[in-house]
N, C-alpha and C positions, 0 to 999 in steps of 0.2 A: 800968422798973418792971414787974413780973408781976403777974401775979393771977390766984388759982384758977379755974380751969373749972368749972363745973356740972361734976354727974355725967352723962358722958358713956354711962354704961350703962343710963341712963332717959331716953331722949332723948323728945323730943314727937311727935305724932301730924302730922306733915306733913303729914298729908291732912285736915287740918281746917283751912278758911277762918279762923275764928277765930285759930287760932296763927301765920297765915301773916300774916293781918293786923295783929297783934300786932308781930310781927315787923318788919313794916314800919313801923311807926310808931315803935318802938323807934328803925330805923336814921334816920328822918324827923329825929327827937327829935336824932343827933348835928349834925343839920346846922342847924336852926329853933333859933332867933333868930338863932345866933351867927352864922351864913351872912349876915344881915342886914349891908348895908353902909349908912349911915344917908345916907350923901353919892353913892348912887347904883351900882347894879344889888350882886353877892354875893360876898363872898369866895371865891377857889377854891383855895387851899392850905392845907390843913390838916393837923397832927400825926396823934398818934394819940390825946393825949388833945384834940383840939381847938385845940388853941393855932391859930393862923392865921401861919402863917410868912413869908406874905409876902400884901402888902396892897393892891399897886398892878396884878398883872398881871392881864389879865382873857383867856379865851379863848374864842371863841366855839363851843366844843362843851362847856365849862362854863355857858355865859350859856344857852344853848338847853336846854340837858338841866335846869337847874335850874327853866325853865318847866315840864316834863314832868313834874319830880317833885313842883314846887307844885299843879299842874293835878291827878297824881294823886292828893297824900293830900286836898287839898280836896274832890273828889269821892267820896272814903271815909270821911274822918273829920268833913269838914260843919265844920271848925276854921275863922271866921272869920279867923283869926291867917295861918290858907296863901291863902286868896284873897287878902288883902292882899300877901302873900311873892309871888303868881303874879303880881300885877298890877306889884309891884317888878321883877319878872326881866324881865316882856316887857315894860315901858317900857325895860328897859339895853338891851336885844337890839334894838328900833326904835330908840331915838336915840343909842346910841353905837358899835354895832357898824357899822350900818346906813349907807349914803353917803346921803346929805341928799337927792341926786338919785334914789337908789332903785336907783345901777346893782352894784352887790354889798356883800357883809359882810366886815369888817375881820375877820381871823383872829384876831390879837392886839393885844391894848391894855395903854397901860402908862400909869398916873395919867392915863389917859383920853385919851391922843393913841394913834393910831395905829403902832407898833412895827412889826408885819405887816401889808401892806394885800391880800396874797396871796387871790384867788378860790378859794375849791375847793368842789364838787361835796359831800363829805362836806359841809364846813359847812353848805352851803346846804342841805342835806336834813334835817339836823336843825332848820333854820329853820323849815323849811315842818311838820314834827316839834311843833316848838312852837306853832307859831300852830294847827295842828290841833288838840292837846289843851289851848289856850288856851281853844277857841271850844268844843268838847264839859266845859269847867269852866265854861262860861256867859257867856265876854266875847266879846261880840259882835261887839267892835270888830273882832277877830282875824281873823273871818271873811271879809270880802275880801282881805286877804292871804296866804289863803291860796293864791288865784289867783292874785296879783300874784308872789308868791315861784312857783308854779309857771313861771310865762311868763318870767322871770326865767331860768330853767333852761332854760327851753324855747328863747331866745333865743341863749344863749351854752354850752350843754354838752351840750345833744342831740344825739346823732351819728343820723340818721335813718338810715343805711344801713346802722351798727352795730346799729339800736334799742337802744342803750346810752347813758349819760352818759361824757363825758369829765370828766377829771379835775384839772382846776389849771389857772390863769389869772393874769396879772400884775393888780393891782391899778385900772389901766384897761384891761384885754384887750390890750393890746397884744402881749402875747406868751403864747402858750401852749402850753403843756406837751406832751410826746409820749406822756408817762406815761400809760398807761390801767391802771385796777384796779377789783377787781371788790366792792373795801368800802364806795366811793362808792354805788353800784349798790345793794346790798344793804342802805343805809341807806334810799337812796332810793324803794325797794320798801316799806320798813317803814313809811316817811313818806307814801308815796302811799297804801298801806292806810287809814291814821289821815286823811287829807285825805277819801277817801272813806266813811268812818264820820261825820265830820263836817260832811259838805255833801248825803252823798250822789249825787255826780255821779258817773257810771259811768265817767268818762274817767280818772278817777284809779284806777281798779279795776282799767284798761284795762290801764293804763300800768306798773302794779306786774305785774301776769299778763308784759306783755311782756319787760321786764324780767328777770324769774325762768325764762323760756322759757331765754332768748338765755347767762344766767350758769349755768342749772344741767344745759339741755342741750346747746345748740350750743355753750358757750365750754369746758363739760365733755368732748366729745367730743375735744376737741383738746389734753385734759390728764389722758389717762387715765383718763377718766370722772368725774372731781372737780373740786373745782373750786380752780385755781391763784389768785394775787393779783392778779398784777402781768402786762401787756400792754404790748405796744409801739404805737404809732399806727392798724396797721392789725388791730388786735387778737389779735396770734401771740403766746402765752404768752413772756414773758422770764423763764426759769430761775433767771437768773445774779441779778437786779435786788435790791438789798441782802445781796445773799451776805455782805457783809461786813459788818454792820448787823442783823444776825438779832433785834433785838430793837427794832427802831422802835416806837416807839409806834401809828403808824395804819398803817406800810406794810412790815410784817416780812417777811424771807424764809420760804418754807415753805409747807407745807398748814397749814393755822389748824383744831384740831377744832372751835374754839370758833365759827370761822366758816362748819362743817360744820352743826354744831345748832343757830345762829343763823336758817343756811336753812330748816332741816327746820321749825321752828317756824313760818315765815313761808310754806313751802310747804302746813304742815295749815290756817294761817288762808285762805289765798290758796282752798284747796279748801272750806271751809269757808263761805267767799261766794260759792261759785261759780255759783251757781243762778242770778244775777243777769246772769253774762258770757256764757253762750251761747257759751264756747268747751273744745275738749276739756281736762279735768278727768283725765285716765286716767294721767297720769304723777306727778301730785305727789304723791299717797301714795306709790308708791314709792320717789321720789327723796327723799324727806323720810325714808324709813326706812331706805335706804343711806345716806344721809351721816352720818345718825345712828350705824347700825351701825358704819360705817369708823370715824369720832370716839371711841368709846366699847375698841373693838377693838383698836385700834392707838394709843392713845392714853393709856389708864388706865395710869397706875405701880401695877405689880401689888406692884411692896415698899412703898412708900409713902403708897399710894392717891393719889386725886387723878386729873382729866385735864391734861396737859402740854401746854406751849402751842405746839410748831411738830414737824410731822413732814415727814421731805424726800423728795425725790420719789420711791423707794423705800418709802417709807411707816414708815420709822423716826422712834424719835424723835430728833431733833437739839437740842430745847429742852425742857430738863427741867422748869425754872419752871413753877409754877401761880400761875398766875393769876384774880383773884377772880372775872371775867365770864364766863367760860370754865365755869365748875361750877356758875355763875347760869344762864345761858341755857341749861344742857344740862339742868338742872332743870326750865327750865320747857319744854323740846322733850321731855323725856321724857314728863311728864307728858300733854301734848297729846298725841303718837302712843299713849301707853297709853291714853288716852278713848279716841282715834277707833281703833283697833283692836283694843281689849279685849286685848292681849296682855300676860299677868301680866312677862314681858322686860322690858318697859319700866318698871311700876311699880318692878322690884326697881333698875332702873337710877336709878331718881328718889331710892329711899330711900337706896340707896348714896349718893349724891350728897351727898342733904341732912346724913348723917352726917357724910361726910368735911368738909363746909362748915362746919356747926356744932359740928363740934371742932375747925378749926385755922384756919378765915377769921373766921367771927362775932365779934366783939369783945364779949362779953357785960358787960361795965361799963360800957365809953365808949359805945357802940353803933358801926353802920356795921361794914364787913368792912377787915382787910389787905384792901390790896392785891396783893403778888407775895409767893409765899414760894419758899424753892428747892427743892431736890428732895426733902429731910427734912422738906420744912415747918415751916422756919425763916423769920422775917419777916428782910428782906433791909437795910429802912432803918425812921426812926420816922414816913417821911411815909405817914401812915393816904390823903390823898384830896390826888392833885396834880393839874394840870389834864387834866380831860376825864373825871373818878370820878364824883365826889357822888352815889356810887349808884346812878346810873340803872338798872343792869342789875338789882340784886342786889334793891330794891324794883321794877322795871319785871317781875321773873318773878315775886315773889308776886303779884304784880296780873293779870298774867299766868296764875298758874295758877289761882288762886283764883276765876277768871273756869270753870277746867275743872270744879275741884271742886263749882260748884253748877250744872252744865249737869239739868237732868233726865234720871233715873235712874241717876245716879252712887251709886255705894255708896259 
């Protein structure tokens, strides 16, 4: 079924918190109640007009990111109806993803047994993701765990001589992966910021600073100053690793822009608290405006509009697909570098953005965005939000920016 667009030649004032909020709660609106599972944690597949297509799988970068967006809109909109919704998610995330013993999280669940008992690094980071912005929505409970999920990491995927996290584990450790990648990392940066918003310990501040050193300078220099995905054991860029696969879901071949401006965002916040680490701050503005720049450069479909989602190591694009997270997150990295450098570039980069978004991603009836369109910006299937969606990105950047737009002295 179709339905007309607003008129897209009077678009809204993206720079006003109010619309951005709006916005959000709109997309809140497709997932609240119906997300609601009454027999235990939230549905993660859904249509486009909502329908729930399937009702048994659960995933644990769905179970976690649905804490985050509960945690969000309940601390914006004050809706009793989402603390109860946050307090549903992170009870499924402790007692069904979680091992009884505490020694890692089930990937996937099906009618609530175990399906994938698989360890990985990403998930875990959004655990610790979750119980951050569990405990800054006011559940106190949350708060030790967030320690506990850190040590947890720190036990089984720290590579100290990398200072990076590895990446994948069997389900008792017993085997693990030679895979290294740099999305784990960059989740985990994002999670350690949020850990340390929330407790305030500087070791989490520490740990994200190191982190962003190790992926955006040293693992960059050894990948043509950018930053690659995919690593072998002893962390030498592997080129070749899903060549044939260029469209995985968490481990695509390619340079990712989306995972370009994903950084730059996380490198203005990282500068941003810097006052507190006492360590040199001199690089992350500008690395945070290159990746941007390259992302935006090499990446925009200048017939189509849009940023594309994988350029190869030449810097073409190879993956035409847009993808909804991808023009989320560059939204809200632009808007970030246009505050902290007053450069009008980036603003016109945000606006670009949000137009192209809100004319061929935003779902203006159902609510929530497509997710992948292809190169004409055509939607590709009718699943609106399959596992690992629910928005996170797409409400995590107004929240996100909206946070720039009332900084003092913003115009």
């Amino acid at each position: 079924m179709h339905f007309t667009l607003p008129n897209m030649n009077n678009f809204p004032n993206f720079r006003s918190p109010a619309v951005l909020l709006d916005h959000a709660h709109h997309t809140m609106r497709f997932y609240h109640p119906r997300a609601i599972d009454p027999a235990g944690g939230l549905f993660h597949y859904f249509k486009d007009d909502g329908a729930v297509y399937d009702a048994q799988h659960r995933h644990l970068v769905s179970s976690t990111r649905f804490v985050f967006t509960y945690a969000m809109a309940y601390r914006h909109f004050q809706d009793p109806a989402y603390l109860e919704g946050l307090k549903h998610a992170l009870r499924f995330v402790r007692d069904a993803h979680r091992a009884p013993d505490g020694s890692g999280y089930a990937w996937m669940l099906n009618g609530g047994q175990i399906e994938d008992g698989t360890n990985h690094a990403y998930g875990q980071a959004f655990v610790l993701l979750a119980y951050a912005h569990a405990t800054m929505a006011g559940l106190d409970e949350a708060r030790p765990w967030i320690e506990e999920t850190f040590n947890l990491m720190e036990r089984r995927f720290w590579d100290a001589e990398a200072g990076l996290y590895a990446d994948e584990a069997s389900q008792d450790w017993s085997e693990r992966s030679t895979y290294r990648g740099q999305n784990a990392n960059m989740h985990a940066c994002e999670a350690l910021q949020a850990a340390w918003q929330a407790t305030g310990e500087l070791r989490y501040l520490e740990r994200a600073y190191t982190i962003a050193y190790n992926i955006t300078q040293r693992q960059a220099e050894r990948c043509g100053g950018l930053i690659w995905e995919h690593y072998d054991e002893q962390w030498r860029p592997d080129w070749r690793f899903n060549f044939d696969d260029p469209e995985n879901l968490f481990r695509p071949w390619g340079y990712q822009p989306g995972h370009f401006t994903e950084w730059a965002k996380l490198l203005v916040q990282l500068e941003e608290r810097g006052d507190v680490l006492g360590k040199d701050l001199g690089w992350l503005l500008p690395t945070a405006e290159k990746l941007f720049t390259v992302a935006v450069e090499k990446g925009w479909d200048q017939e189509n509009g849009g940023l594309c989602y994988s350029l190869a190591p030449d810097l073409t694009i190879c993956d035409w697909h847009k993808y909804f997270w991808v023009q989320a997150e560059s939204a809200a990295a632009a808007a970030m570098l246009a505050e902290r450098t007053g450069k009008a570039e980036y603003w016109d980069w945000y606006q670009r953005l949000w137009e192209y978004s809100w004319t061929h991603f935003v779902d203006h009836h159902n609510g929530a965005w497509w997710r992948i369109l292809d190169r004409q910006n055509r939607k590709l299937s009718d699943e609106k939000s399959p596992a690992g969606k629910v928005d996170y990105h797409t409400m995590g950047a107004c929240y996100d920016i909206v946070r720039v737009l009332k900084e003092p002295g913003h115009a």
